[in-house]
Backbone bond lengths (Angstrom), bond angles and torsions (degrees), N, CA, C in turn:
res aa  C-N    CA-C-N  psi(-1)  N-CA   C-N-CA  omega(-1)  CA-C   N-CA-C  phi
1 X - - - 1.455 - - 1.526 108.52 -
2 X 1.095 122.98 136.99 1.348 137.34 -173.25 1.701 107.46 -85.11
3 X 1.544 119.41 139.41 1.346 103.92 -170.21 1.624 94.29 -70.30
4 X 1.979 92.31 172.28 1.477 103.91 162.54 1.785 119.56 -94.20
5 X 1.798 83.86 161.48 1.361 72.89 -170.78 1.834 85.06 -139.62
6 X 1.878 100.89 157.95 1.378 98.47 -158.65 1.622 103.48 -87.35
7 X 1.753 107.95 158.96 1.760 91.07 -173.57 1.658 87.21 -152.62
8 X 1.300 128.29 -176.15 0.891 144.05 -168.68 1.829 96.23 -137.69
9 X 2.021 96.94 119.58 1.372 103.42 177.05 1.546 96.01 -99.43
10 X 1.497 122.81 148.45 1.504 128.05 152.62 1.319 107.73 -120.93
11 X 1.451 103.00 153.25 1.573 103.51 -167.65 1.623 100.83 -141.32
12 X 1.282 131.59 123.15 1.860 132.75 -160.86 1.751 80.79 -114.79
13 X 1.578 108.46 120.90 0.954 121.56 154.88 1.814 133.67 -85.13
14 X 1.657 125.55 86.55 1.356 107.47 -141.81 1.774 82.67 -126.02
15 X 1.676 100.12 163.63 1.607 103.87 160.56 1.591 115.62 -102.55
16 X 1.487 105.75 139.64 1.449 127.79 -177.74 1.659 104.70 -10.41
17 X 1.222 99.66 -60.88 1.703 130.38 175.58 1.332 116.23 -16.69
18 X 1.555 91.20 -68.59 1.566 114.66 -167.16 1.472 108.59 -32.75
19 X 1.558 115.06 127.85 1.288 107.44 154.59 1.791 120.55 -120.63
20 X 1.282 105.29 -171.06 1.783 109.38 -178.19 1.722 80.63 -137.25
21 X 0.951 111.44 144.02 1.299 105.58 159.31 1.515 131.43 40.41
22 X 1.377 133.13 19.23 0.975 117.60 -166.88 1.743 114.29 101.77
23 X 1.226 117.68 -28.63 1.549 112.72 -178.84 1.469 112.01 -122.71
24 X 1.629 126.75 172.10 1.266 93.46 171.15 1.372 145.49 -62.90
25 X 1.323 149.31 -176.29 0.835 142.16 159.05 1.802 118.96 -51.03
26 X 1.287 83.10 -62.25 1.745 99.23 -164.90 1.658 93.58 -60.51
27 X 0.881 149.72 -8.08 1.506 157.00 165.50 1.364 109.74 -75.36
28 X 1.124 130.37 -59.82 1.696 139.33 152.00 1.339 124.93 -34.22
29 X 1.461 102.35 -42.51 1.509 92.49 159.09 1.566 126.50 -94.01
30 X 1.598 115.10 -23.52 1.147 92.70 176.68 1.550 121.66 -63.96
31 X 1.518 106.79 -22.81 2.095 118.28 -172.51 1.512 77.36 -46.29
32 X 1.799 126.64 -62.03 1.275 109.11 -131.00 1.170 109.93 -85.78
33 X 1.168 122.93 0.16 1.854 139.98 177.63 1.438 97.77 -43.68
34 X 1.874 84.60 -69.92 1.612 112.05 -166.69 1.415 93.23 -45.82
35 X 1.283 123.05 -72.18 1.626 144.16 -133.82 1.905 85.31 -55.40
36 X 1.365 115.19 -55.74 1.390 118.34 175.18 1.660 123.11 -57.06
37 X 1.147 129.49 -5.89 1.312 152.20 -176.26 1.753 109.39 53.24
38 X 1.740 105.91 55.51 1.223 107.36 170.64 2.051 117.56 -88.33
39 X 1.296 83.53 155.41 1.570 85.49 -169.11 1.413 124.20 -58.79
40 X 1.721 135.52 13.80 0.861 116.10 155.95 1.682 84.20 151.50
41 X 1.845 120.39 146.48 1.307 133.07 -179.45 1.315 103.47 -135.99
42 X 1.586 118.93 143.35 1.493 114.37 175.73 1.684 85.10 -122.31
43 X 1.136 123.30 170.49 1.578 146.99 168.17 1.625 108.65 -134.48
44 X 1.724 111.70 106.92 1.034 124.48 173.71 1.742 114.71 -93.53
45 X 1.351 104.66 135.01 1.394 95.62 170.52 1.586 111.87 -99.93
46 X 1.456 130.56 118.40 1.356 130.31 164.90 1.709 118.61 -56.54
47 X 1.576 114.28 125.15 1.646 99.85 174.83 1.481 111.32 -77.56
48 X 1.514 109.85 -15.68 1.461 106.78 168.21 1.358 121.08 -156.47
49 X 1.191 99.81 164.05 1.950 97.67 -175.67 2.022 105.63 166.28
50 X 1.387 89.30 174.11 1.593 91.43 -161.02 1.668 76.75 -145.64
51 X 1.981 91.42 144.07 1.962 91.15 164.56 1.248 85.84 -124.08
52 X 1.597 102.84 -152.27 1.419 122.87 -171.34 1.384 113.82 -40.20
53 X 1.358 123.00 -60.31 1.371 120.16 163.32 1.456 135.15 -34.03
54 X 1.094 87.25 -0.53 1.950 85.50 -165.87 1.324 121.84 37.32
55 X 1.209 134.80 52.73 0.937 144.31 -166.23 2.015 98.86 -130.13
56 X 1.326 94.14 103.33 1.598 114.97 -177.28 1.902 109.90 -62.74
57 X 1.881 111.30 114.35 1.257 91.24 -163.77 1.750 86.15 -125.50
58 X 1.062 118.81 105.75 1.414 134.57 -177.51 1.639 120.67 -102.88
59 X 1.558 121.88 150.06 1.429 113.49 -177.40 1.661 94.88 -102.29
60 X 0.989 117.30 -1.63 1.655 93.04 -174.15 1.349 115.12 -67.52
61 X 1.159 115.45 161.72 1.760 151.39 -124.56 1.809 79.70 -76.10
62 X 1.127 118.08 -76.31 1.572 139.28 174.14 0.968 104.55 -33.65
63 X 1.351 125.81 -54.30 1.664 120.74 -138.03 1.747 87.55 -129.12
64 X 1.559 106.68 45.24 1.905 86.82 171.19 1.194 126.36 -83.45
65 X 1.396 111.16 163.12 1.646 125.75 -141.92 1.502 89.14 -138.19
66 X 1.486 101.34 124.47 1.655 114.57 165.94 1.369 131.67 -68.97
67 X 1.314 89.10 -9.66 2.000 112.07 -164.81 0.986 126.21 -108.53
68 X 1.417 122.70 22.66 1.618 121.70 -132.87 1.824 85.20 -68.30
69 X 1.368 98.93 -175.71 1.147 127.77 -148.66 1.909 92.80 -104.50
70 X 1.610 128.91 120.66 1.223 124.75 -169.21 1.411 102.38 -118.14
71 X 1.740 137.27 148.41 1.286 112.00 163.98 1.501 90.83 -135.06
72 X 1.287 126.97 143.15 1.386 132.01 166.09 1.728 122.11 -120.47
73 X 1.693 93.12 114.81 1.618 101.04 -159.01 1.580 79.44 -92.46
74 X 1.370 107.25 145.86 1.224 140.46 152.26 1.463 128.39 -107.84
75 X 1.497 131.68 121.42 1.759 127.52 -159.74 1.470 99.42 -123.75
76 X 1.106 148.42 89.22 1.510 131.54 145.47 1.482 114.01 -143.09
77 X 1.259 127.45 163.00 1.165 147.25 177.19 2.108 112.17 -9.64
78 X 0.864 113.91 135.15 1.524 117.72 -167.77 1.825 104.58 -63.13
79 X 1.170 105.76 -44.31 1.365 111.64 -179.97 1.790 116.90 -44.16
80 X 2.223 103.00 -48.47 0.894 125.69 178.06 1.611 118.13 -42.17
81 X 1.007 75.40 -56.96 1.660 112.50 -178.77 1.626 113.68 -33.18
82 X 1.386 73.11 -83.48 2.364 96.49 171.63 1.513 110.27 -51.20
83 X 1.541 106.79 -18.32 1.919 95.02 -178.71 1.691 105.61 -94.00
84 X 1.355 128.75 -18.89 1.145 159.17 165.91 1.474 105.67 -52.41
85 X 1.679 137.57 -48.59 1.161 142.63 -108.49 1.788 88.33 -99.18
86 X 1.620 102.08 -46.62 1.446 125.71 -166.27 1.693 107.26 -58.86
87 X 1.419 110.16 -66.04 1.597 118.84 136.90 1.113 130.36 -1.38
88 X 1.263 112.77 -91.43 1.662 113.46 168.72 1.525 116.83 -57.27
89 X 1.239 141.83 -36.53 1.353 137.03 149.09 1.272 112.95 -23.85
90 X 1.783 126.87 -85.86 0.937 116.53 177.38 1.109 131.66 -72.00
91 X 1.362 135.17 54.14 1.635 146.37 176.29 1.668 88.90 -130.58
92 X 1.128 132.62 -65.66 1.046 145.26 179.95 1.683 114.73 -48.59
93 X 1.351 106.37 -46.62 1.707 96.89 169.34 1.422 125.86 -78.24
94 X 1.856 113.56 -14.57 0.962 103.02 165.56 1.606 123.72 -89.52
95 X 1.279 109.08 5.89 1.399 120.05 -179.74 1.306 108.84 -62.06
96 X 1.884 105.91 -41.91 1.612 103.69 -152.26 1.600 110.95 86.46
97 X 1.226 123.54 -43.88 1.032 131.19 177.01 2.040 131.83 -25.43
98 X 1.377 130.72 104.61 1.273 137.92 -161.04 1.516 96.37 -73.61
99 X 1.753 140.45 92.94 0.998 110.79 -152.05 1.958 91.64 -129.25
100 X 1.064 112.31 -163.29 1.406 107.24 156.86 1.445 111.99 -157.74
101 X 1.355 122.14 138.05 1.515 132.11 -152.72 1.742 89.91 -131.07
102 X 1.843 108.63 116.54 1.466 108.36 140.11 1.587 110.44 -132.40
103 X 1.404 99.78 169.63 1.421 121.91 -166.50 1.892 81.11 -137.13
104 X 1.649 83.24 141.21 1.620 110.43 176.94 1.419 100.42 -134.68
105 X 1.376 120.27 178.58 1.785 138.79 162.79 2.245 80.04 -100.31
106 X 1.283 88.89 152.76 1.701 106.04 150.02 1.572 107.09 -155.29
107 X 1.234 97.11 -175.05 1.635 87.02 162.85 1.816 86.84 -148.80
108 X 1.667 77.38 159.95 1.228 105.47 -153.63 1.682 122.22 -102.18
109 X 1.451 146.05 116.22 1.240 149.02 179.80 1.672 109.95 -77.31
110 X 1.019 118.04 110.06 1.876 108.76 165.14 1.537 115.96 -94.27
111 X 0.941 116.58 119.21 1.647 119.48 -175.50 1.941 97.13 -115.36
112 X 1.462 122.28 142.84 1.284 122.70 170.21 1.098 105.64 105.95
113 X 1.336 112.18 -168.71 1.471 133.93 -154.39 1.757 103.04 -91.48
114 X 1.573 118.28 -28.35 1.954 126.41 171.52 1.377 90.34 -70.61
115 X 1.350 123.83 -20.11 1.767 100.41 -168.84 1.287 121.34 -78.00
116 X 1.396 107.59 -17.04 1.211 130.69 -154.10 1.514 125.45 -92.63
């Protein structure tokens, strides 16, 4: 096992919907992840979930949902992170976008040949 090492997770809570400009949201931020040279973004799609609205946004077959539910984890160094933070703010206010943003500590496992 490879030691741990400490990192800062962020996580953009957005709907399918959301756009920046014309594309999705969650696409806008991942360009700018990259564009910032953070260590790496995944984009999860939720099959279900509800935000503030309470408004139930599900993929089943019956009950499909235009909005599904998006989360985009972001992993690198805390410092990274905080220079990033200002950035993602203003992408997000010009979105319009109803979104929700947390930041945690984790620590982190490297397995493979980047760990190395």
């Amino acid at each position: 096992m490879e030691p741990m090492t400490k990192a800062t997770l962020l996580r953009v809570f957005v709907g399918e919907s959301d756009r920046h400009h014309h594309r999705p949201v969650y696409e806008a931020i991942v360009e700018l992840a990259r564009a910032a040279h953070l260590a790496g973004a995944t984009v999860l799609r939720g099959p279900m979930g509800f935000g503030r609205s309470s408004k139930m946004h599900t993929s089943k077959i019956l009950e499909l949902s235009t909005d599904m539910s998006i989360v985009v984890e972001i992993v690198d160094r805390g410092e990274k992170i905080d220079a990033f933070l200002p950035e993602l703010d203003a992408l997000l206010k010009e979105s319009g976008a109803s979104v929700l943003v947390t930041v945690e500590q984790v620590q982190v496992l490297a397995y493979g040949a980047a760990s190395k």
